[in-house]
C-alpha positions as CSV (number, residue, x, y, z in Angstrom):
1,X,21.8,10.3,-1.7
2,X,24.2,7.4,-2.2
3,X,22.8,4.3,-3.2
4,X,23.6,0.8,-4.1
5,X,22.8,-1.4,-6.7
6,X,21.2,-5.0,-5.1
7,X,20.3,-8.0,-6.9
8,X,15.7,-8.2,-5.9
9,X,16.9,-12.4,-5.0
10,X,20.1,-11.0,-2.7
11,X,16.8,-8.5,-1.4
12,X,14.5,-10.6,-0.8
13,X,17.1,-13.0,0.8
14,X,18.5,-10.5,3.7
15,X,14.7,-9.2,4.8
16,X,13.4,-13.1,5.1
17,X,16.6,-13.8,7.0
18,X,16.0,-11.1,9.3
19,X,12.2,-11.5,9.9
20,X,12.9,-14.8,10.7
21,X,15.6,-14.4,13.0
22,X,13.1,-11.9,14.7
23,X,11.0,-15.0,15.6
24,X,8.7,-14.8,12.1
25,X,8.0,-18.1,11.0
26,X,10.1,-19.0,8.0
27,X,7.1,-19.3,5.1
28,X,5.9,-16.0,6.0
29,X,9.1,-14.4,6.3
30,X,9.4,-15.6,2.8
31,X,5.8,-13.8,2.0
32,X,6.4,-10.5,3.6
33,X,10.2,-9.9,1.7
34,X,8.7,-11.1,-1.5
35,X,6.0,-7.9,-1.2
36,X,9.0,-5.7,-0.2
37,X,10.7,-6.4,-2.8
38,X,8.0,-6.5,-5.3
39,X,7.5,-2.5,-4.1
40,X,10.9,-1.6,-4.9
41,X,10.9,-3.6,-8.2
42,X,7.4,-1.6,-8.9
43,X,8.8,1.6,-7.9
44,X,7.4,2.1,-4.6
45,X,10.5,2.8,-2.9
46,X,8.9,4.1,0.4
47,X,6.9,1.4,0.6
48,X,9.3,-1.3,0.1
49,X,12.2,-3.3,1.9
50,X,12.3,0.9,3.2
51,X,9.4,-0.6,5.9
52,X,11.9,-3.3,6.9
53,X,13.6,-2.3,9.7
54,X,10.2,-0.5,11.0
55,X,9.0,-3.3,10.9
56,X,11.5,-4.9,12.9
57,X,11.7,-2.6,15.8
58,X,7.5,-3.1,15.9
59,X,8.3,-7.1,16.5
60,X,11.1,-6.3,18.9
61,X,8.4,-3.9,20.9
62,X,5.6,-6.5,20.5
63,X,3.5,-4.7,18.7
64,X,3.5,-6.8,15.3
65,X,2.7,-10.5,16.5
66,X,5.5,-12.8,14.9
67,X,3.2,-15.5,14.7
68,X,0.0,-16.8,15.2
69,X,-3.3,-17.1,12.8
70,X,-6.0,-14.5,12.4
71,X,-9.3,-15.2,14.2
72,X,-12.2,-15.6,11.7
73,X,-15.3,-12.9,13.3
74,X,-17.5,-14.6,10.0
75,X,-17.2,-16.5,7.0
76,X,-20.3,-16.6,4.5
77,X,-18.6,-17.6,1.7
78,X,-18.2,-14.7,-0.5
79,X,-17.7,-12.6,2.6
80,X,-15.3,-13.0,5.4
81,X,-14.0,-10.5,8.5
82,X,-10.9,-11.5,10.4
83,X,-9.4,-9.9,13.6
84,X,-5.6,-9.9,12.9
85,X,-4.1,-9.7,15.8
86,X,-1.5,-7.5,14.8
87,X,0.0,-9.9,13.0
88,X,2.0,-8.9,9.8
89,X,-0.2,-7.0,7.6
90,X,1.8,-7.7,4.7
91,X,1.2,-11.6,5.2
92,X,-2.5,-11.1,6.3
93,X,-3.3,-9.6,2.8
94,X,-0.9,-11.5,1.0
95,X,-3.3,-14.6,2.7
96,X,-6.5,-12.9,2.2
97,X,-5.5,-12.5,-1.4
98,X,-4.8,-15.8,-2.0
99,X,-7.9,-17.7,-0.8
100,X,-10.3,-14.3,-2.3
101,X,-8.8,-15.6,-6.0
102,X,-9.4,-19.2,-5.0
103,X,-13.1,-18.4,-3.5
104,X,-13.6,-16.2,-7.0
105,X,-14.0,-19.3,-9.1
106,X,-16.8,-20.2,-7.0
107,X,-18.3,-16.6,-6.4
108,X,-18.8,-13.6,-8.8
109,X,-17.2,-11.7,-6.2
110,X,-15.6,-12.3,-2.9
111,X,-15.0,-9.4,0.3
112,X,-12.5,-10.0,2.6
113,X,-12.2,-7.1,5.5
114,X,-9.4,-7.2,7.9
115,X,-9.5,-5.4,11.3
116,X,-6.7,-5.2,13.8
117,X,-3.8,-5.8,11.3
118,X,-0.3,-4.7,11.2
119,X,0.6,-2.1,8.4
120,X,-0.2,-4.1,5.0
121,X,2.7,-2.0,3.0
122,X,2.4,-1.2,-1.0
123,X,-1.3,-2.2,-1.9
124,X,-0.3,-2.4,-6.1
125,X,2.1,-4.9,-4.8
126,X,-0.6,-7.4,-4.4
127,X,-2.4,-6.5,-7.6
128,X,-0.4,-9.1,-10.1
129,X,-1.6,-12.2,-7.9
130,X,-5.0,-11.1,-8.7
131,X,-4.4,-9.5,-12.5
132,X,-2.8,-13.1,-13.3
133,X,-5.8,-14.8,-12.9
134,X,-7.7,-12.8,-15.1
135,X,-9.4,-11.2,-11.8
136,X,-10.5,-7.9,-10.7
137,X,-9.4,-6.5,-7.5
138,X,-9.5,-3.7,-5.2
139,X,-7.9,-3.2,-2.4
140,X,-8.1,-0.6,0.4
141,X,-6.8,0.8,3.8
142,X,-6.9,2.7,6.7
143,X,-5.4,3.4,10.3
144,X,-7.9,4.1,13.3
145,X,-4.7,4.7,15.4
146,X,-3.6,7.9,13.0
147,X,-4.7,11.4,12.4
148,X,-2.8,13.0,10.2
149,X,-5.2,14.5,7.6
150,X,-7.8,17.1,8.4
151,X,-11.3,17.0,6.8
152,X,-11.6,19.2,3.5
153,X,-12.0,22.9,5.1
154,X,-10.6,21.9,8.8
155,X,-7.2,21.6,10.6
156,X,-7.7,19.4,13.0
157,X,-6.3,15.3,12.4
158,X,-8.4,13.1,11.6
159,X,-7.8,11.1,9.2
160,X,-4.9,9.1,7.1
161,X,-4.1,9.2,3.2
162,X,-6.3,5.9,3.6
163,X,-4.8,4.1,0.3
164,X,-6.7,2.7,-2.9
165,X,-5.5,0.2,-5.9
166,X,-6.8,-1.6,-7.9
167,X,-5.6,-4.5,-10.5
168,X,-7.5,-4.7,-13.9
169,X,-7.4,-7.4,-16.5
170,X,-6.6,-5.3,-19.8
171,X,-5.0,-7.8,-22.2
172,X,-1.1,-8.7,-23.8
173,X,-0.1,-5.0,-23.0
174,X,-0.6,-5.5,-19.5
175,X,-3.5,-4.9,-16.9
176,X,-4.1,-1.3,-15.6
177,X,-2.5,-0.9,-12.1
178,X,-4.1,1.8,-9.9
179,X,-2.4,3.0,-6.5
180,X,-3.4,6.3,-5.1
181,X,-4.1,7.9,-2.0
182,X,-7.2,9.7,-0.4
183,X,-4.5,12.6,0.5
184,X,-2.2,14.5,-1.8
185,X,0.6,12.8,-0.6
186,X,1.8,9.5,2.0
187,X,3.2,10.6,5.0
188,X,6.5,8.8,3.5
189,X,6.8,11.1,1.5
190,X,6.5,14.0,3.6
191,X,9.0,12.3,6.2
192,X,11.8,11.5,3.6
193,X,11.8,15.6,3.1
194,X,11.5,16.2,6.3
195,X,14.3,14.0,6.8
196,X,16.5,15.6,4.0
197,X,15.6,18.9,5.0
198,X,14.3,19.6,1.4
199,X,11.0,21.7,1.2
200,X,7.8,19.8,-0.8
201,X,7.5,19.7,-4.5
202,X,4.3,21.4,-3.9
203,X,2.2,23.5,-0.7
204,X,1.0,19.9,0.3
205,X,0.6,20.2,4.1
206,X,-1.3,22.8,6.2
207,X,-0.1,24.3,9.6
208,X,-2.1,24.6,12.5
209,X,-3.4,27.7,11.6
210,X,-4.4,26.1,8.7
211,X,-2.2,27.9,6.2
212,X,-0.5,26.1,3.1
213,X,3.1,25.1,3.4
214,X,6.0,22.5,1.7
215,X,7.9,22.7,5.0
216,X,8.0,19.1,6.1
217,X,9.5,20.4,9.2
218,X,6.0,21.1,10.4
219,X,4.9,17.7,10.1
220,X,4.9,15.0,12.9
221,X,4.4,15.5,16.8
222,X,1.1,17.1,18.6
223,X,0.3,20.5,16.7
224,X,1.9,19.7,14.1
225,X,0.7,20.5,9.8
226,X,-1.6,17.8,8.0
227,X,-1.6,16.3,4.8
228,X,-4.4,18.0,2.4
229,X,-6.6,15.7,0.6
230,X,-6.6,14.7,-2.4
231,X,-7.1,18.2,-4.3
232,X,-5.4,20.5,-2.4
233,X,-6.3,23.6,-1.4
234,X,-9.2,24.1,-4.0
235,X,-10.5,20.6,-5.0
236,X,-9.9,18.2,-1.7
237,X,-13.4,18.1,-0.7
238,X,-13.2,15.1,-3.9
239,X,-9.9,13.5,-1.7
240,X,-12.0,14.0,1.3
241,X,-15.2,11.8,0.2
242,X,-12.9,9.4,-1.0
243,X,-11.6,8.7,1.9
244,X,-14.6,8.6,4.1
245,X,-15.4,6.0,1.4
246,X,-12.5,4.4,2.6
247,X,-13.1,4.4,6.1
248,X,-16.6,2.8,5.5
249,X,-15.3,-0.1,3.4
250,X,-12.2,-0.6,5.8
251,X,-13.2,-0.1,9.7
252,X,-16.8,0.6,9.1
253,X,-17.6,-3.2,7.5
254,X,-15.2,-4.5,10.1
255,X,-16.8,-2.6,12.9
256,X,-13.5,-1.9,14.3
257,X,-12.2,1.8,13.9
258,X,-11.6,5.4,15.5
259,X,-14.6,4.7,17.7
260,X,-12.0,2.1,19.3
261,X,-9.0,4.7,20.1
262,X,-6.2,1.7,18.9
263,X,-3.1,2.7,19.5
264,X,-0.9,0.2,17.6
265,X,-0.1,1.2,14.4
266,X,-2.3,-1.4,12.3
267,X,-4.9,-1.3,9.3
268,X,-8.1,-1.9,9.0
269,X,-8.2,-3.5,5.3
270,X,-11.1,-4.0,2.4
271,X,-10.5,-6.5,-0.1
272,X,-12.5,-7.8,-3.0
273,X,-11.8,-9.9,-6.0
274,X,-14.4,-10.0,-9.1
275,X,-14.5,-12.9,-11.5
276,X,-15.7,-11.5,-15.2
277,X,-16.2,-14.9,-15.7
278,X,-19.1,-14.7,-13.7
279,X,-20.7,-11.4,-15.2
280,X,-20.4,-10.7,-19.3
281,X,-17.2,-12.9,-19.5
282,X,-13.5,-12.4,-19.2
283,X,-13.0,-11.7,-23.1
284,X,-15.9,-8.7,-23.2
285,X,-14.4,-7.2,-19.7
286,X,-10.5,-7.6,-21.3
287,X,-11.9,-6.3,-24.8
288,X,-13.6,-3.3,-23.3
289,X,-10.5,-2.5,-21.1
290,X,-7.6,-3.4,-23.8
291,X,-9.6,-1.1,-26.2
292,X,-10.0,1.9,-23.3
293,X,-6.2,1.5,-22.6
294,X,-4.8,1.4,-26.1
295,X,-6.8,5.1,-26.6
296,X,-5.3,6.0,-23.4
297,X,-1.7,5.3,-24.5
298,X,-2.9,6.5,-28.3
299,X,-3.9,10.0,-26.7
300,X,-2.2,12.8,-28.5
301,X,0.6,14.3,-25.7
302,X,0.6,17.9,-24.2
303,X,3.4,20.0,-24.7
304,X,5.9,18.7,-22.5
305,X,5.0,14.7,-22.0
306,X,6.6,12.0,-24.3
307,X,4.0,9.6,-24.1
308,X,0.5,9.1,-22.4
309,X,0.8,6.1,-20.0
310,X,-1.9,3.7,-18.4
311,X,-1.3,3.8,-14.7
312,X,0.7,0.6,-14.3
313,X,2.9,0.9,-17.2
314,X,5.4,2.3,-15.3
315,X,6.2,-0.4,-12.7
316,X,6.2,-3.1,-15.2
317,X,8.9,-0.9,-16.6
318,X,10.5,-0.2,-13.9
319,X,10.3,-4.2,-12.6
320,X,11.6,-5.3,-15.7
321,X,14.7,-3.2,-15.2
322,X,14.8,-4.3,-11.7
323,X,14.9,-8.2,-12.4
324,X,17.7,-7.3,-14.8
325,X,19.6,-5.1,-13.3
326,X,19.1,-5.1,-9.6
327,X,17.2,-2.9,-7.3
328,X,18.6,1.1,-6.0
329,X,19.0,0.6,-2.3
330,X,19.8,3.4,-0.7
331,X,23.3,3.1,1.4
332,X,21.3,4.5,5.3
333,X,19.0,1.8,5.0
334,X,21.7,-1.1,4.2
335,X,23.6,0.4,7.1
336,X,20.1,0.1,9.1
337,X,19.7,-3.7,7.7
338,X,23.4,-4.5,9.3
339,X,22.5,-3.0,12.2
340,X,20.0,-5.3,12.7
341,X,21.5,-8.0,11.7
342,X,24.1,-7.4,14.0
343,X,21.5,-7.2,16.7
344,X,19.6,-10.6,15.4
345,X,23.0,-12.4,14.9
346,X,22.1,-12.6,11.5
């Protein structure tokens, strides 16, 4: 697929131009291409300035509020629920982030739970705010509006790949990055095959009957294949707890959810930021965790891998490149960004 090389500033530039000529305040504008664009520096190419002009169309449509403020349902401190709105996910977080680290000087820990937002985008993308500050965060999501993964043994949607990451203070050599899904795969993934008409890497979805396939062709519209869990075939009851983990920590603490039937596409989001300060110390947590990830990256590699990595070692790799070098874009979705700005005068 052709592709073209973009400078991440030129990036970040033509998506805050755009949200803002679709009626997003400026400021935020500048908050939601920034996360973008730290995806695609990071690697998350699916999740990045590639959500842009879905994101567009949803403020056209209504369905993602351009502007407004969250409504607080209860603050006590260390723990705080908001109703969105439907405002930007991305911005939401990217705000919930920022006052969780602030809060965290204060509190040994601080939950922030988010019900009613717009889709929040790449979760590691938030994960540096929090890392830089010598903070430990997880982050979590899920969307009451979509079934698109079966419980372990079933066929019927239920669920989404409901998303995890975490950021972890680990020293010099950088803090351990975790992004993973409840399901084997994101639906992303499955549509960009689907798209190319290029089967699966692996049997990752089932059909209706509940068979194992890599056609992405099945996937999407009413009777359509799920997404396995995490596991596959064999091991996805583990993907399946986690993500009725998930759904507790996301919809369940902010008692909105499938109960509800939304259907706007939206998140319900779990956020927490831990202070070491607070338990044994920042320099016992980073000496515990620079000592685990240095045996990690020391492991002895199988036949076949050049080096073990620590998950997170590759987007600092890959953004390092980025900021040098420019970011791949591929040439559809530049063609989709000047169709829109065509349509926003932009």
């Amino acid at each position: 697929m052709h592709t073209q090389t973009v400078s991440h500033i030129r990036l970040k530039e033509m998506a805050a131009r755009l949200l803002t000529a679709s009626g997003v305040p400026p400021s935020v504008s500048e908050v939601i291409a920034g996360i973008l664009v730290e995806a695609d520096l990071m690697g998350h190419r699916t999740h990045g300035v590639n959500l842009l002009p879905a994101y567009l169309a949803e403020l056209a449509d209504g369905n993602m509020k351009a502007a407004g403020e969250p409504r607080i349902v209860s603050d006590n401190g260390s723990a705080v629920v908001w109703d969105g709105d439907y405002l930007s996910g991305v911005w939401l977080t990217y705000r919930a982030v920022t006052e969780a680290v602030e809060r965290a000087t204060e509190y040994p820990a601080v939950t922030y739970v988010i019900r009613r937002s717009h889709h929040i985008g790449c979760l590691a993308a938030y994960m540096p705010i929090i890392t830089e500050q010598k903070l430990f965060g997880i982050l979590s999501a899920s969307d009451p509006s979509v079934g698109i993964v079966a419980p372990f043994g079933g066929t019927s949607p239920l669920l989404t790949p409901n998303p995890i990451a975490a950021g972890i203070p680990a020293g010099p050599d950088g803090p351990v990055i975790i992004d993973i899904s409840s399901s084997v795969t994101a639906a992303g993934v499955v549509n960009r095959h689907k798209k190319s008409g290029e089967p699966l890497p692996e049997k990752w979805l089932l059909d209706a009957d509940g068979n194992p396939t890599d056609d992405a062709a099945t996937f999407g519209g009413e009777g359509s294949s799920t997404i396995m869990p995490l596991g596959g075939e064999i091991a996805g009851y583990k993907g399946y707890a986690l993500a009725l983990l998930i759904e507790a920590m996301t919809s369940g603490l902010a008692g909105y959810g499938r109960t509800r039937h939304p259907d706007t596409w939206g998140s319900s989001v779990f956020l927490q930021v831990i202070n070491p300060a607070h338990f044994s110390g920042i320099e016992a947590f980073e000496r515990e965790m620079k000592w685990l990830a240095a045996q990690c990256r020391g492991s002895k590699p199988r036949p076949g891998v050049q080096s073990v990595r620590v998950p997170g070692d590759r987007a600092r790799s890959k953004k390092s490149a980025g900021l040098e070098d420019g970011v791949a874009v591929e040439q559809e979705l530049l063609d989709s960004l000047e169709e829109w700005g065509s349509r926003l005068a932009v």
